[in-house]
Backbone bond lengths (Angstrom), bond angles and torsions (degrees), N, CA, C in turn:
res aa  C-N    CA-C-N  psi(-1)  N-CA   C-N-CA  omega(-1)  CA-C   N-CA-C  phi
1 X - - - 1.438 - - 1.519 109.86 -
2 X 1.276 112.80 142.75 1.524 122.64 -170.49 1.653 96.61 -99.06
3 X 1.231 121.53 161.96 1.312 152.26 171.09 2.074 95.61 -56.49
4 X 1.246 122.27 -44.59 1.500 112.12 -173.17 1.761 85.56 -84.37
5 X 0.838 152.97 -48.29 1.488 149.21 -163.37 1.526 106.60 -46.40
6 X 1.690 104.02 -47.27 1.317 96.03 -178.79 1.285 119.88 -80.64
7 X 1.024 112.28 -44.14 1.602 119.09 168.54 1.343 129.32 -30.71
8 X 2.015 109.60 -39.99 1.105 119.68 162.88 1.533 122.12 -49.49
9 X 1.766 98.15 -44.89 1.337 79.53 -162.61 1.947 119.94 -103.57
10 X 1.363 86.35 11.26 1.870 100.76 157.19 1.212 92.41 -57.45
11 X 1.376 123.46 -69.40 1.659 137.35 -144.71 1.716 96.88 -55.81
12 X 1.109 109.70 -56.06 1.606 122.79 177.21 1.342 106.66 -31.62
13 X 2.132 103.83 -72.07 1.415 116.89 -163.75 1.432 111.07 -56.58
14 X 1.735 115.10 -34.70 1.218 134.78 -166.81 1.975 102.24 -57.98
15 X 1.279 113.42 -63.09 1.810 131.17 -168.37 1.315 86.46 -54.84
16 X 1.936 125.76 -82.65 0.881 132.38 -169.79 1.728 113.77 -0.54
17 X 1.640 90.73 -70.37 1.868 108.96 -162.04 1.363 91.14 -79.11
18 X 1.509 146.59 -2.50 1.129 133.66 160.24 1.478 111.03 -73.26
19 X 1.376 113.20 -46.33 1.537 125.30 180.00 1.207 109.94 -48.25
20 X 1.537 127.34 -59.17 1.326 128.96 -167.86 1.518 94.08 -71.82
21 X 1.533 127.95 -46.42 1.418 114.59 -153.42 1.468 91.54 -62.22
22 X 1.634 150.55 -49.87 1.292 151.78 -172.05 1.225 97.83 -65.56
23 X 1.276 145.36 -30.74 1.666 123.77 176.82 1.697 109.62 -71.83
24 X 1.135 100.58 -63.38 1.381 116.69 164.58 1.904 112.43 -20.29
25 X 1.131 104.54 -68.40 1.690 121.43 174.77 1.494 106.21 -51.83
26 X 1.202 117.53 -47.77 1.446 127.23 -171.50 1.323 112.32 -59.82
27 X 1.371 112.74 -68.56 1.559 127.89 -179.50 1.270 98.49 -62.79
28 X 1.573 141.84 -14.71 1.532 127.63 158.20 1.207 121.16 -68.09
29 X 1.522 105.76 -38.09 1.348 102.01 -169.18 1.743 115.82 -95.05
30 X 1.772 103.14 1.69 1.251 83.93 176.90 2.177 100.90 -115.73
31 X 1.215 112.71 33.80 1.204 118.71 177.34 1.422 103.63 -143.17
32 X 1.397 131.70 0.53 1.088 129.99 179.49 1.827 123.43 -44.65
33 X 1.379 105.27 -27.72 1.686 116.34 160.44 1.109 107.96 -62.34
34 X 1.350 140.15 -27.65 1.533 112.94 -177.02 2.110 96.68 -106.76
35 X 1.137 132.01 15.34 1.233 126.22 174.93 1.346 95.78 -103.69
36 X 1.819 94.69 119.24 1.776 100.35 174.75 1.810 102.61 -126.78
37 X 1.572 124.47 114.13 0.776 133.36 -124.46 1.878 100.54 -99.07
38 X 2.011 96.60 -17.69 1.240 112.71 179.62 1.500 108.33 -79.96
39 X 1.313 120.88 -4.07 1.479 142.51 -169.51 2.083 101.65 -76.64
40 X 1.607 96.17 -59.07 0.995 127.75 -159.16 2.198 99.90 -69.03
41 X 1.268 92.57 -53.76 1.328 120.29 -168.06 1.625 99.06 -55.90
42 X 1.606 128.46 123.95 2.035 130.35 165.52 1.574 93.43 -80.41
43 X 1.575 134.23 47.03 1.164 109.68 125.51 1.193 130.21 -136.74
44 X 1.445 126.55 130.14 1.135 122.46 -150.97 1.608 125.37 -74.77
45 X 0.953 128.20 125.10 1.447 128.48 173.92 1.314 139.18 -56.71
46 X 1.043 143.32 131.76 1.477 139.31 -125.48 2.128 117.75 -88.73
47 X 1.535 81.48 -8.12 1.660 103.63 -165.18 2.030 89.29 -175.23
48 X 1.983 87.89 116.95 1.554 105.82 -174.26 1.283 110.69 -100.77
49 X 1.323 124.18 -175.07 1.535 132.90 155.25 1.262 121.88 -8.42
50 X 1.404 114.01 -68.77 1.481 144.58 177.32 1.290 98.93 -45.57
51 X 1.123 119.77 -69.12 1.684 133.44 -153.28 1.042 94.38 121.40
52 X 1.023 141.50 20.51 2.198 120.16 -174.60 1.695 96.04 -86.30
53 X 1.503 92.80 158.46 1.435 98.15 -175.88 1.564 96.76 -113.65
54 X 1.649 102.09 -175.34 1.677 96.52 169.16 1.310 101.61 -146.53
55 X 1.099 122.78 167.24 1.688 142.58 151.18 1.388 118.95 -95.52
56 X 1.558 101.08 141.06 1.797 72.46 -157.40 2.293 82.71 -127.30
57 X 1.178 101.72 134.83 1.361 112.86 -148.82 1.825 89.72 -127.57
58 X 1.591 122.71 110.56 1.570 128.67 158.69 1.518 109.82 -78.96
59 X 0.955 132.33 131.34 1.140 131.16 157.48 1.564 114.87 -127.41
60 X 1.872 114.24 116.53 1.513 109.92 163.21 1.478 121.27 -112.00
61 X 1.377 104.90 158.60 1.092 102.14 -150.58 1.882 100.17 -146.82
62 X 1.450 125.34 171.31 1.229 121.82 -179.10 1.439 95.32 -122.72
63 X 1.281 114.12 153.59 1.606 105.81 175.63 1.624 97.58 -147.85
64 X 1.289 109.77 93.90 1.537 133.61 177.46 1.879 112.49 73.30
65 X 1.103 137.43 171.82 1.500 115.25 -161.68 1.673 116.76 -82.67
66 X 0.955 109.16 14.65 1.501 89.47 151.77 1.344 123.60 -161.17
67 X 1.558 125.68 47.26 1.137 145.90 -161.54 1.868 101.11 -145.14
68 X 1.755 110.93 115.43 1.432 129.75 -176.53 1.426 96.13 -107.37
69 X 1.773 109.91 131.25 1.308 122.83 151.86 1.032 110.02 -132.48
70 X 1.909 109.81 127.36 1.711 125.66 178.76 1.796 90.17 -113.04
71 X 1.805 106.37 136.64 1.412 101.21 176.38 2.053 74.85 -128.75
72 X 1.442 98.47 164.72 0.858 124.05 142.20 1.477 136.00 -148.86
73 X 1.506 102.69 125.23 1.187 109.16 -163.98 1.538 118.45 -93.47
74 X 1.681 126.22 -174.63 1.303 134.76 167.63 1.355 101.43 -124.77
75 X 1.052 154.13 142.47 1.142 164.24 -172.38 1.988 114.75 -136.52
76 X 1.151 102.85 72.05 1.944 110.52 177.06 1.348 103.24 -46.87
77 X 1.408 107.52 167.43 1.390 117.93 -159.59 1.418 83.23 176.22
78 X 1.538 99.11 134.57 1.652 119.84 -172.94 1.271 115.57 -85.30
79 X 1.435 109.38 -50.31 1.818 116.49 -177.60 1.506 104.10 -121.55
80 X 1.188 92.96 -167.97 1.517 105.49 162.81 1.251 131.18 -74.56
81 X 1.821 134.40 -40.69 0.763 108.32 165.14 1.126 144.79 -77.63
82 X 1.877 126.27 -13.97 1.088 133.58 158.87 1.967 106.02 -45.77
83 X 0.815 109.38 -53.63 1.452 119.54 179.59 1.499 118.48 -34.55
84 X 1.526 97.43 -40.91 1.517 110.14 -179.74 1.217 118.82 -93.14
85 X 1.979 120.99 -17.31 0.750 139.69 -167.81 2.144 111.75 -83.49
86 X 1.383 105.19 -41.08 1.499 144.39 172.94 1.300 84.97 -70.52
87 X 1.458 137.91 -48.56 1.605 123.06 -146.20 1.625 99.06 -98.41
88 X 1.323 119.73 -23.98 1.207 102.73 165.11 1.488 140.90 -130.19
89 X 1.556 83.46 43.34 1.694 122.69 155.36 1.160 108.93 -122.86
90 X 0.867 135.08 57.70 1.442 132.08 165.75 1.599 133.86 -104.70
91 X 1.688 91.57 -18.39 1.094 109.36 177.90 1.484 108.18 -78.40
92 X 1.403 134.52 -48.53 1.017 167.52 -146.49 1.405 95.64 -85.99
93 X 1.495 123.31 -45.27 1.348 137.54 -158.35 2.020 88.08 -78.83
94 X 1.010 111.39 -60.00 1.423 109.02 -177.06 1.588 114.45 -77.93
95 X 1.499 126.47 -31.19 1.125 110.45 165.24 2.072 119.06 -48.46
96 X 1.310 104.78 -23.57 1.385 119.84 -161.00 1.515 84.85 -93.61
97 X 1.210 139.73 -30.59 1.360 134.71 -158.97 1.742 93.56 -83.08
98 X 1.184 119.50 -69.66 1.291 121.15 169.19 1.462 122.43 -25.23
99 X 1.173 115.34 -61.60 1.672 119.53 -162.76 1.496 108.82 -105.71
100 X 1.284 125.08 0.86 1.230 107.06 168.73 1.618 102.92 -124.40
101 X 1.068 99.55 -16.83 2.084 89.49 179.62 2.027 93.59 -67.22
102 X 1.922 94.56 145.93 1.682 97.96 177.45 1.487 109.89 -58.72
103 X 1.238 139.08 121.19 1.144 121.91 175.34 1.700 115.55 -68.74
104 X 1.641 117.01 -31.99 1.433 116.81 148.00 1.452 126.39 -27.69
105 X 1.109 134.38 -52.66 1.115 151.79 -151.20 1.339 102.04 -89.63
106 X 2.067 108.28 -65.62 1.201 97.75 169.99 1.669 139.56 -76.83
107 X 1.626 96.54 15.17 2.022 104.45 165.92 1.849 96.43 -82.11
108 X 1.396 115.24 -28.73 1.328 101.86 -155.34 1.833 93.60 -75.65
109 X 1.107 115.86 -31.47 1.585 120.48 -135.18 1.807 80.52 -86.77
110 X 1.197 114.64 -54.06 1.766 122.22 154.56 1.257 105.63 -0.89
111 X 1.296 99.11 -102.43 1.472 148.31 -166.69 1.778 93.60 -37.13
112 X 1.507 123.06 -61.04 1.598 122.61 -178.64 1.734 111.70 -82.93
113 X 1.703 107.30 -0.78 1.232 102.32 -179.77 1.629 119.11 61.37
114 X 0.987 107.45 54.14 1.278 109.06 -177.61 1.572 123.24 -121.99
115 X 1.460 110.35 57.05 1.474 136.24 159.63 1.615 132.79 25.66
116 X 1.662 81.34 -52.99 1.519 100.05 -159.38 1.730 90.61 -102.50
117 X 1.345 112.37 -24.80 2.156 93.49 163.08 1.292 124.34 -57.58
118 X 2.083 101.92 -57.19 1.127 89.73 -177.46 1.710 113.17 -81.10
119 X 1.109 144.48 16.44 1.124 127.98 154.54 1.705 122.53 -85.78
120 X 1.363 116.17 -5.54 1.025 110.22 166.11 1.398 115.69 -101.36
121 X 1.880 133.38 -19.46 0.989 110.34 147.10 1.519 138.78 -60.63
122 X 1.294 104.28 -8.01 1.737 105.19 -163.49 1.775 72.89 -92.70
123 X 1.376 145.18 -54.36 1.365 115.07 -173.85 1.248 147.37 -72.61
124 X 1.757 100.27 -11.52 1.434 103.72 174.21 1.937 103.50 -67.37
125 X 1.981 112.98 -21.37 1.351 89.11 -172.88 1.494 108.07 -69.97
126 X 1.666 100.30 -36.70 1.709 91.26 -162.88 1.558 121.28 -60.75
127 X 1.677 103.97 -25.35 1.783 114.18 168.71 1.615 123.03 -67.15
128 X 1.512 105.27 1.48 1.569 108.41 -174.59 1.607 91.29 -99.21
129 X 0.975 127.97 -22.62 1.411 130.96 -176.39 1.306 103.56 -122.32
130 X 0.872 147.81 61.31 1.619 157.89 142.22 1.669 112.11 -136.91
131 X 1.034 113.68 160.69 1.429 126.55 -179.32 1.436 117.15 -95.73
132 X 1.054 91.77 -42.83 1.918 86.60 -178.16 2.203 92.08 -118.92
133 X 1.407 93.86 147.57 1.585 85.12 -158.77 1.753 100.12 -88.95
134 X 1.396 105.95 160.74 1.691 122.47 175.73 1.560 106.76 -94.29
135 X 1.398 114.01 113.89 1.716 105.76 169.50 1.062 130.52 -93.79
136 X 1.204 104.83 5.09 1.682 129.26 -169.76 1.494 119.66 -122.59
137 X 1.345 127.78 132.46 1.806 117.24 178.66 1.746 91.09 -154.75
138 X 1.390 101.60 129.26 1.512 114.38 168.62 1.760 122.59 -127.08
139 X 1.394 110.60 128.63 1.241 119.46 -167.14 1.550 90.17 -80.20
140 X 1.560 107.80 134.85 1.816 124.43 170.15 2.244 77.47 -82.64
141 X 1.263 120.26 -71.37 0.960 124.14 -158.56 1.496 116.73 -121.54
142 X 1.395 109.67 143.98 1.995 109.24 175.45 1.364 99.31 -135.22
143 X 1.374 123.65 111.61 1.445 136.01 -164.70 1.480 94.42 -135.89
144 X 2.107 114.16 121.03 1.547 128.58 -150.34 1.410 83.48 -146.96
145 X 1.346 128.24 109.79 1.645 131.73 153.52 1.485 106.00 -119.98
């Protein structure tokens, strides 16, 4: 290989990644209205589309002796007084989450990843202690050592 051979094909590699980087730029900037970045982003925002709000609830926890689960949740809430109602049970809501969910149950449900148990056990607790019920619960975070 000669000294112009290579040169060529810098020059090549060089345009190429110019080409794509300007298409790339282009199609951002001319669709940038439909790219919503809070869409894209695993953390959830505090007030959505809708307007729904959330409560946003950590709970850690031990699950048999040497296995850690930290969740943190969002907890929506329609008006205000549910809001106030959720906000000052909340403590109560996770003390109850801790000691009465099976912790058996919840290593297994872990362990097979199975989402939709523990989100329906973690809501039947928070609906036993709320007044008007939540049908909805979204993890910001699921942290399993």
């Amino acid at each position: 290989m000669t000294l112009n051979d290579n040169k060529g094909r810098i020059l090549a590699i060089v345009l190429s990644a110019f080409v794509l980087i300007t298409i790339g730029v282009v199609a951002f900037i001319h669709r940038h209205e439909k790219i919503q970045f809070k869409n894209i982003s695993m953390i959830r925002q505090k007030q959505d589309n809708n307007g729904s709000n959330y409560i946003k609830c950590k709970l850690f926890s031990n699950l048999g002796t040497q296995n850690y689960l930290m969740l943190e949740m969002a907890i929506p809430y329609e008006n205000k007084s549910q809001y106030e109602d959720l906000n000052g049970k909340i403590d109560r809501i996770k003390s109850d989450m801790v000691t009465n969910i099976d912790h058996r149950e919840m290593n297994k449900w872990v362990k097979e990843r199975d989402y939709v148990a523990i989100k329906g056990a973690l809501l039947k607790v928070i609906n036993k202690h709320s007044k008007t019920p939540i049908k909805h619960l979204y993890f910001d975070s699921f942290l399993y050592q």
